[in-house]
C-alpha positions as CSV (number, residue, x, y, z in Angstrom):
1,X,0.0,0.0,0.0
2,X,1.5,3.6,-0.9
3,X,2.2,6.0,1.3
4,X,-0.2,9.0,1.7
5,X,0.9,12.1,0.3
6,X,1.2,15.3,3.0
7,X,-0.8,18.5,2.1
8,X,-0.4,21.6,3.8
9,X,-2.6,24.8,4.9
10,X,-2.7,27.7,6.1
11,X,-5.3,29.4,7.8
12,X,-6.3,32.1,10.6
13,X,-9.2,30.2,11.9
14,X,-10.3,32.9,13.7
15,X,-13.6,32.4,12.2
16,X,-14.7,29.1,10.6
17,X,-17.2,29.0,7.9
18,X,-18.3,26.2,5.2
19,X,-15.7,27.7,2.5
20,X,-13.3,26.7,5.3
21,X,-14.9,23.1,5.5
22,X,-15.5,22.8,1.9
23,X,-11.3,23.4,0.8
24,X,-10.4,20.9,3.8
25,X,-12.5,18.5,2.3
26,X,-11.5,18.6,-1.4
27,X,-7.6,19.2,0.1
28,X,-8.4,16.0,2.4
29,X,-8.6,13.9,-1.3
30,X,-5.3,14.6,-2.0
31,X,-3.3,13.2,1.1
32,X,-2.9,13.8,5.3
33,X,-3.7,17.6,6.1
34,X,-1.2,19.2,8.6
35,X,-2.9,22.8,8.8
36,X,-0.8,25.8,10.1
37,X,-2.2,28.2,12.6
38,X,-1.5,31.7,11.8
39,X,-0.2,33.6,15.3
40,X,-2.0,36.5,16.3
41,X,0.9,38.8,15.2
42,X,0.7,37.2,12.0
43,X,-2.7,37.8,11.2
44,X,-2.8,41.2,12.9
45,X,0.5,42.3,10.6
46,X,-2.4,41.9,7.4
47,X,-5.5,42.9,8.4
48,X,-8.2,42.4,11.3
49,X,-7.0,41.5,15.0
50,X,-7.8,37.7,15.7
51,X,-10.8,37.5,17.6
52,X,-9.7,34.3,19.2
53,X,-6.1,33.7,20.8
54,X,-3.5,31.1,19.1
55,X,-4.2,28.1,21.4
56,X,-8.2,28.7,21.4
57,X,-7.6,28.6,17.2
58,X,-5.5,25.6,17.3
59,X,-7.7,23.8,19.2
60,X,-10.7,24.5,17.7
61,X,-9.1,23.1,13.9
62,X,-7.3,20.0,16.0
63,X,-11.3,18.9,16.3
64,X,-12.4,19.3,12.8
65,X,-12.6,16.3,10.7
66,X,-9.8,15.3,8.0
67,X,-6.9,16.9,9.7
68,X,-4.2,15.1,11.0
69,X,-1.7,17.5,12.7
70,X,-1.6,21.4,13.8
71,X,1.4,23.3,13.8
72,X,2.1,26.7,14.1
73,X,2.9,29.5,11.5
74,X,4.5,32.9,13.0
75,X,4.4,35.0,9.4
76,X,2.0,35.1,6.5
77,X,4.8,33.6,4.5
78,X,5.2,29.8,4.4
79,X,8.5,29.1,3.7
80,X,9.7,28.2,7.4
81,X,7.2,25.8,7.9
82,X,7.3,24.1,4.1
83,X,11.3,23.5,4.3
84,X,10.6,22.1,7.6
85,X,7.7,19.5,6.8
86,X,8.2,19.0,3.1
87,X,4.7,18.2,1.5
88,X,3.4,17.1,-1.3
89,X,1.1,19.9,-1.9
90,X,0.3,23.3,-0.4
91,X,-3.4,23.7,-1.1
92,X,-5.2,27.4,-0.8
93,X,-8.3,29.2,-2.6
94,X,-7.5,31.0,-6.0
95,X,-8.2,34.1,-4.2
96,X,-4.9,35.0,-3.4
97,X,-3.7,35.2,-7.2
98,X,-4.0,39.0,-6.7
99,X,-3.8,41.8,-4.0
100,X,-1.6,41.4,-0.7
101,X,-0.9,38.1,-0.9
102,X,0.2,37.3,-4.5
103,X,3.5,38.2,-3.5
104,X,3.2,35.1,-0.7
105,X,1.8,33.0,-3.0
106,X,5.0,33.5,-5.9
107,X,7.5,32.2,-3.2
108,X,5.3,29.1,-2.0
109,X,5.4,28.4,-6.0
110,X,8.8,28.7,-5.8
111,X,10.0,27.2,-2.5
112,X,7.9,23.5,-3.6
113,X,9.6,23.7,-6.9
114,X,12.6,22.4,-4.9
115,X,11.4,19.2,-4.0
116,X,8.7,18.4,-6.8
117,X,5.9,19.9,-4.6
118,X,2.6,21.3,-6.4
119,X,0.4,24.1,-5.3
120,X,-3.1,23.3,-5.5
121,X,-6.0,25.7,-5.7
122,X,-9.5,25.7,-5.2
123,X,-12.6,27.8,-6.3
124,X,-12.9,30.7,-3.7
125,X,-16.2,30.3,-2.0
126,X,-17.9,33.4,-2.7
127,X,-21.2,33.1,-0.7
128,X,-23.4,36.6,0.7
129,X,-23.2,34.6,4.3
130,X,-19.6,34.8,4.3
131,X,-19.7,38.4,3.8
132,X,-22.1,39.0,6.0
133,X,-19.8,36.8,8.3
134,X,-16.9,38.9,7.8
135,X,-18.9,42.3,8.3
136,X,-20.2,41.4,11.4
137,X,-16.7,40.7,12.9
138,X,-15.3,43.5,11.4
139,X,-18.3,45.6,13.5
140,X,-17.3,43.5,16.7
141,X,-13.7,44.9,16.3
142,X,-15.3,48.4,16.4
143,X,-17.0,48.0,20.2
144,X,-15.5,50.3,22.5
145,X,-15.1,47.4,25.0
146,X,-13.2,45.1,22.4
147,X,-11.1,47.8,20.7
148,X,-10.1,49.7,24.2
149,X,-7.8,46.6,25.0
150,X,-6.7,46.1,21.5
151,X,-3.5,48.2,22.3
152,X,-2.6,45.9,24.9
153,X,-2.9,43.2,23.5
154,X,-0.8,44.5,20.5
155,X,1.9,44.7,23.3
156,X,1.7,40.9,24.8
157,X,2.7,39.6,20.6
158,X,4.5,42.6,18.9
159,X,8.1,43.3,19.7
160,X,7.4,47.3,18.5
161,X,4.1,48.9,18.0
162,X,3.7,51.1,14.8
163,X,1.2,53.9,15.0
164,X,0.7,56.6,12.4
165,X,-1.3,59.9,12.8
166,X,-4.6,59.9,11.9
167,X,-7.0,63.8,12.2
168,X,-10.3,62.8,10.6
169,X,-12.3,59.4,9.4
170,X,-10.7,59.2,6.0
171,X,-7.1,59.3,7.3
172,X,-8.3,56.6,9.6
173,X,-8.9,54.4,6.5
174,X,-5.6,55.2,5.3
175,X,-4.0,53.6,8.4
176,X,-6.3,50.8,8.7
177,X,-6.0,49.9,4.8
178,X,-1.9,51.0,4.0
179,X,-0.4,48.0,3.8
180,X,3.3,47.0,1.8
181,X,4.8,43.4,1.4
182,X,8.4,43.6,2.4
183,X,10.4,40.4,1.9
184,X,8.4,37.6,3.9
185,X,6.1,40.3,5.3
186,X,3.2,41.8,4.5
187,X,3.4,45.8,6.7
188,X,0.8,47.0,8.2
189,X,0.3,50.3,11.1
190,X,-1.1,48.7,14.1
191,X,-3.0,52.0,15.4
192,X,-3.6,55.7,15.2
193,X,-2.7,58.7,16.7
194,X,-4.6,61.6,17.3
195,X,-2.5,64.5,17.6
196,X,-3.7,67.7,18.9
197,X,-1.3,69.3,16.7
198,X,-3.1,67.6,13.8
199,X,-6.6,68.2,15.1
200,X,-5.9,71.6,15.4
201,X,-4.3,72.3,12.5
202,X,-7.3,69.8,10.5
203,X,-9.9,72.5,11.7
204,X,-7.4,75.7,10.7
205,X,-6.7,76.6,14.4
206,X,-3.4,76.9,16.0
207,X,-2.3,74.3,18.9
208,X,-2.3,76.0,22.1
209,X,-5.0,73.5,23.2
210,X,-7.4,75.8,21.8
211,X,-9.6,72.8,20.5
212,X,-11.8,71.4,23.5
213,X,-12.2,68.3,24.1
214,X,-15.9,68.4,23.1
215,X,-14.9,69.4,19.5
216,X,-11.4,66.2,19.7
217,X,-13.9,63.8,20.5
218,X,-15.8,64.7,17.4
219,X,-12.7,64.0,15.8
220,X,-12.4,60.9,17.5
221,X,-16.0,59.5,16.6
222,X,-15.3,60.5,13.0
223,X,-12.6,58.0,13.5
224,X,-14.1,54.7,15.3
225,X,-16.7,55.1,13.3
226,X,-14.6,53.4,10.5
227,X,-12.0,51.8,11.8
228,X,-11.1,49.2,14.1
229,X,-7.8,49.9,15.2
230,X,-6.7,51.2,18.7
231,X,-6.4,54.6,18.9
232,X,-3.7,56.5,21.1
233,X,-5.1,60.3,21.8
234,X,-2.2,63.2,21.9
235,X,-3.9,64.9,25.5
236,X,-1.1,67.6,25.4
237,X,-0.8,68.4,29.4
238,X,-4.1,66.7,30.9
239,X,-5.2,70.3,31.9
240,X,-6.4,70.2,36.2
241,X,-5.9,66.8,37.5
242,X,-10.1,67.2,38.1
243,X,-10.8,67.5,34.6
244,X,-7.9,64.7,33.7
245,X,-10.2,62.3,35.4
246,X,-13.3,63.0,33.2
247,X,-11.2,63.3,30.1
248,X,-10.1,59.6,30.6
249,X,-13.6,58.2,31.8
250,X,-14.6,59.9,28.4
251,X,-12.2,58.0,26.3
252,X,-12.4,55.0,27.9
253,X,-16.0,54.7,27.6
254,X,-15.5,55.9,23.8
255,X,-13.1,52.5,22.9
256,X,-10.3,54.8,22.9
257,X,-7.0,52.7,23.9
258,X,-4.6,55.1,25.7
259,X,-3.9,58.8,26.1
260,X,-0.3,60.4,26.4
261,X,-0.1,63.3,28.6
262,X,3.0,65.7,29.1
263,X,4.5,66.8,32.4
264,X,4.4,70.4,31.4
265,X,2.0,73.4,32.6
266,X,0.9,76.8,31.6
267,X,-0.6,78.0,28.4
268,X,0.5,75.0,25.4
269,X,3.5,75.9,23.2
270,X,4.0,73.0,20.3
271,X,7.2,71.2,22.3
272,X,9.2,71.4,18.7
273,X,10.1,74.6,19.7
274,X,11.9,73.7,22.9
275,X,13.7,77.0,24.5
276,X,13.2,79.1,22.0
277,X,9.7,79.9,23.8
278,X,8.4,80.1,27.7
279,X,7.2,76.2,28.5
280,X,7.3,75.5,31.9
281,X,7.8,71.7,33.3
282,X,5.4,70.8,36.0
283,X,6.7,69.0,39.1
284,X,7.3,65.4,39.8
285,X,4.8,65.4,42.7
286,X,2.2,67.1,40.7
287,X,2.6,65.5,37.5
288,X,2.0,62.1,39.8
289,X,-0.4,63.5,41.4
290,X,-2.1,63.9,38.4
291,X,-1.6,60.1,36.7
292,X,-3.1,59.1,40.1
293,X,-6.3,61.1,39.2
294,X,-6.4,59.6,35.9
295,X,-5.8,56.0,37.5
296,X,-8.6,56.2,40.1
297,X,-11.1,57.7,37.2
298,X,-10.8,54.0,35.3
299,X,-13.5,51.5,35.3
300,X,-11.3,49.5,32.9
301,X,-7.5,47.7,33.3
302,X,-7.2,47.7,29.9
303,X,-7.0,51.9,29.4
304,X,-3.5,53.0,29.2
305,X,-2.0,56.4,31.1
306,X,1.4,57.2,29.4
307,X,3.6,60.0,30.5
308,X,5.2,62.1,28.1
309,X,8.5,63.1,29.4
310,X,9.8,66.5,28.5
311,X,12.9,66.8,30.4
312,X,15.5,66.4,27.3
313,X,13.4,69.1,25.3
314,X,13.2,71.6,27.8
315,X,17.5,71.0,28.7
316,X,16.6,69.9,32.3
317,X,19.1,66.6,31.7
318,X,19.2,63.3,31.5
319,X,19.4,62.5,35.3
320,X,16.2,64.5,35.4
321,X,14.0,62.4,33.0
322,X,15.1,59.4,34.4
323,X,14.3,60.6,37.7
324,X,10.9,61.4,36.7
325,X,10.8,58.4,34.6
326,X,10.8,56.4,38.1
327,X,8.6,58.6,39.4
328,X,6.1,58.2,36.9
329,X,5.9,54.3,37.0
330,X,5.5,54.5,40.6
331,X,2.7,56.9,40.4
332,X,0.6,54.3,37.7
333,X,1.5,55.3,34.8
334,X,1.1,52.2,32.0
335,X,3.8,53.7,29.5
336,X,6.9,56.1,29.3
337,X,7.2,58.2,26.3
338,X,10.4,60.2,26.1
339,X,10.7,63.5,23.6
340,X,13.3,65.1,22.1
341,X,13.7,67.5,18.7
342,X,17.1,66.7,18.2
343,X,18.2,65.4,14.8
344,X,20.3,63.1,16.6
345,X,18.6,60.7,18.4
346,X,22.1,60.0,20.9
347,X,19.8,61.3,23.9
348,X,16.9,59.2,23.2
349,X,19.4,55.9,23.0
350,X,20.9,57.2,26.3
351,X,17.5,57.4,27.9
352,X,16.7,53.8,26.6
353,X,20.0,52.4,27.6
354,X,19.3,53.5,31.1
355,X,15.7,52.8,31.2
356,X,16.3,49.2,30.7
357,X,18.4,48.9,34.1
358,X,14.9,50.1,35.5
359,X,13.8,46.7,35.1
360,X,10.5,47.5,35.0
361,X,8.1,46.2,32.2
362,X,6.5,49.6,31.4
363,X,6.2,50.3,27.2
364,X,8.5,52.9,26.3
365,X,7.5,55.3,23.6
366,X,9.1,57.5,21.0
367,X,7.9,60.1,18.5
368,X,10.9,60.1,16.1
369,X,9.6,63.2,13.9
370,X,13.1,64.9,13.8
371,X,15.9,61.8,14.5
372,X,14.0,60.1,11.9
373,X,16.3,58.0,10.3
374,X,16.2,56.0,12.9
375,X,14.6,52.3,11.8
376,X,12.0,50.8,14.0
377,X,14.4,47.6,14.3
378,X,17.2,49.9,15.6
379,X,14.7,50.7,18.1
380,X,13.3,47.6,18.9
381,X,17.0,46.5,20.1
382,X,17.1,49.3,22.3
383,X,13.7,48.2,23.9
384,X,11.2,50.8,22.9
385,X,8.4,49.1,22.3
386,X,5.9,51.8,20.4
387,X,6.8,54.0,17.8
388,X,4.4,57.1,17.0
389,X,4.5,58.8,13.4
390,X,2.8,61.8,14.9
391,X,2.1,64.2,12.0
392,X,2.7,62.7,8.7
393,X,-0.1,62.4,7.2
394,X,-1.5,65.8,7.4
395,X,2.6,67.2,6.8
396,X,2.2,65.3,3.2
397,X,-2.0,66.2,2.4
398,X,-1.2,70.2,2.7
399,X,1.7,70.7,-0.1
400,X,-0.4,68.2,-2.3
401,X,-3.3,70.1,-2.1
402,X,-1.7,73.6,-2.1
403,X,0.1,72.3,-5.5
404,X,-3.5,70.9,-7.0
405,X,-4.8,74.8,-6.0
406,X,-2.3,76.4,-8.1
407,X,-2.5,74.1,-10.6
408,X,-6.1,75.2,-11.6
409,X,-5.3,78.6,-11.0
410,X,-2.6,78.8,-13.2
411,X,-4.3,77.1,-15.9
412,X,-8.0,78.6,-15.4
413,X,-9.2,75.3,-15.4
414,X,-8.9,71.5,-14.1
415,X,-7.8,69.3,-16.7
416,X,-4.0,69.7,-15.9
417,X,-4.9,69.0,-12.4
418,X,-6.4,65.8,-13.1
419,X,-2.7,63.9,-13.1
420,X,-2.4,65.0,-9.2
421,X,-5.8,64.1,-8.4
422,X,-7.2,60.5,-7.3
423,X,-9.8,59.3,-10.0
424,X,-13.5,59.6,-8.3
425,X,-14.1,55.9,-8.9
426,X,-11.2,55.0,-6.6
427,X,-12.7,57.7,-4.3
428,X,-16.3,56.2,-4.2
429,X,-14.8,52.3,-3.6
430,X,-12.4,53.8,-1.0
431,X,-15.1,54.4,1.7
432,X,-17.0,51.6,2.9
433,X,-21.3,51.7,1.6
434,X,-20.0,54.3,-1.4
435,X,-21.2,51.5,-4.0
């Protein structure tokens, strides 16, 4: 009697469906199935956040009928775990012949050509349930109880955390959506900032906390109304440790993930421009005092305080922020974020290097807008664990448009304009309901 042939696939199994059952029976006719598990990181680094951990996912397909082994698979590409178990086929829906993962899909082709292996593809079951499957998890993802933790959770499987600025809901699709394959990866932003800086500037006004938080939330709802990713809100100082607390029952109420507030006090000044204008640092005890206003105000563990140190931007030292740095984790605080506008970012590795010796396991957090060519691996060996794009987005939209303005000005009319301009249809089929 011959020897069974081995077939391998891949899946999330986050969700299970018939067009799930239906390929493991047809791969089933071909040989044994092993079946590899995506991680949570894995599936999160291409689109929605696994509703279901790793082991709940293995389990679940270690019960269903016709497969005979579940392993794991840490990246969308499967080249780790086909040089390791060799099969005879990889099987997969013909889905994947274009978009993200066609790029995935050449090097399977190519890694089985080494051994004689064949990919084998299926029909994609296209079925109105499905979709209406996928909707309604995509909706779940967009509770404020399911999305507040997402951040988090982000934390527990991601080495770094890449989170890109975000001032209005069609921004927000451009972070949830951007995505690049790089090598065996498929890039993704994991969440959004909300930058006051942004918001203010989005609504022509300049930031000196002049926008309330009334009119930020507005900004915020415009936002989660879209999206599903966490969102981290720029809270500039807090304002009075009374209203800190409200602000943060507000947000956590909304879904919101985490707010960064800065130990500074006094009428806002943009902290780019250092000491080249009056900003005045607020004191350890009543910068603590007001992360332990914010703390008590929670209902939730999974809403995140960070402290935006601005010792190194302000020229108080390095033994200063670290100082405060302690102080801060002692007084709640669920991240550090350090600043500086240096082009160099010597200072920022210094605070890093040192902050490490704290031994604590509190996220550290950078905004590299002016030491930006920094990579986020370089980071990620120095043990900063989010990385903030703060105002790109929004930097990029105004020269675009300004350039589109004088286009049609200069040529009294649009047509030259047309080559810098998005065509409408791609507009329409951006947004969600448009069709």
């Amino acid at each position: 009697m011959s020897e069974r042939k081995q077939v391998y696939l891949a899946m999330a199994a986050d969700v299970i469906h018939h067009g799930h059952i239906n390929l493991i029976e047809r791969a089933s006719e071909l040989g044994d199935i092993t079946v590899g598990v995506l991680t949570d990181e894995a599936i999160a680094s291409y689109k929605r956040f696994p509703l279901l951990p790793l082991p709940e996912r293995m389990r679940v397909i270690s019960n269903l009928k016709h497969v005979h082994k579940v392993v794991v698979q840490d990246t969308v590409d499967y080249e780790k775990n086909l040089r390791l178990l060799k099969p005879d086929y990889v099987v997969h829906g013909d889905d994947w012949r274009e978009g993200i993962q066609k790029q995935v899909r050449s090097r399977v082709i190519k890694v089985l050509a080494e051994w004689g292996g064949e990919l084998v593809e299926f029909p994609y079951t296209a079925d109105v349930n499905i979709d209406r499957l996928r909707k309604e998890v995509e909706t779940r993802g967009m509770l404020p109880e399911v999305r507040r933790g997402r951040l988090s959770q982000l934390l527990k499987i991601k080495p770094v955390v890449r989170i890109m600025e975000a001032h209005n809901g069609l921004t927000g699709l451009i972070v949830e959506n951007a995505s690049v394959v790089k090598e065996d990866k498929i890039e993704r932003f994991d969440g959004m900032w909300v930058s006051s800086l942004c918001d203010s500037t989005a609504k022509g006004k300049p930031d000196i906390e002049l926008v309330d938080l009334t009119s930020r939330m507005n900004t915020i709802n415009d936002i989660l109304e879209v999206t599903t990713k966490p969102i981290i809100l720029d809270g500039d100082t807090g304002g009075l440790p009374e209203h800190f607390a409200y602000t943060v029952r507000t947000l956590e109420r909304e879904g919101v993930s985490a707010i960064i507030i800065e130990d500074k006090i006094g009428p806002k000044k943009n902290s780019l421009f250092g000491t080249d204008v009056v900003q005045t640092q607020d004191g350890i005890e009543g910068f603590c005092y007001k992360i332990h206003a914010g703390k008590a105000a929670l209902k939730s563990r999974e809403f995140m305080i960070i402290a935006r140190i601005e010792s190194l931007i302000l020229k108080q030292g390095m033994d200063d922020a670290l100082a405060r740095a302690r102080a801060y984790i002692d007084a709640g605080a669920s991240g550090i974020m350090i600043h500086s506008k240096e082009k160099s970012p010597a200072e920022v590795f210094e605070f890093c290097e040192k902050y490490q010796k704290f031994g604590a396991d509190i996220p550290l957090v950078v905004v590299p807008t002016t030491y930006n060519a920094v990579t986020e691996d370089e980071f990620e060996k120095r043990g900063v664990r989010i990385v903030i794009y703060a105002n790109h987005l929004i930097r990029s939209a105004f020269p675009a448009m300004m350039k589109t303005a004088r286009t049609i000005l200069e040529h009294g009319r649009s047509l030259e304009a047309d080559e810098l301009c998005m065509p409408i249809k791609e507009i329409l089929t951006l947004i969600p309901g448009s069709e």
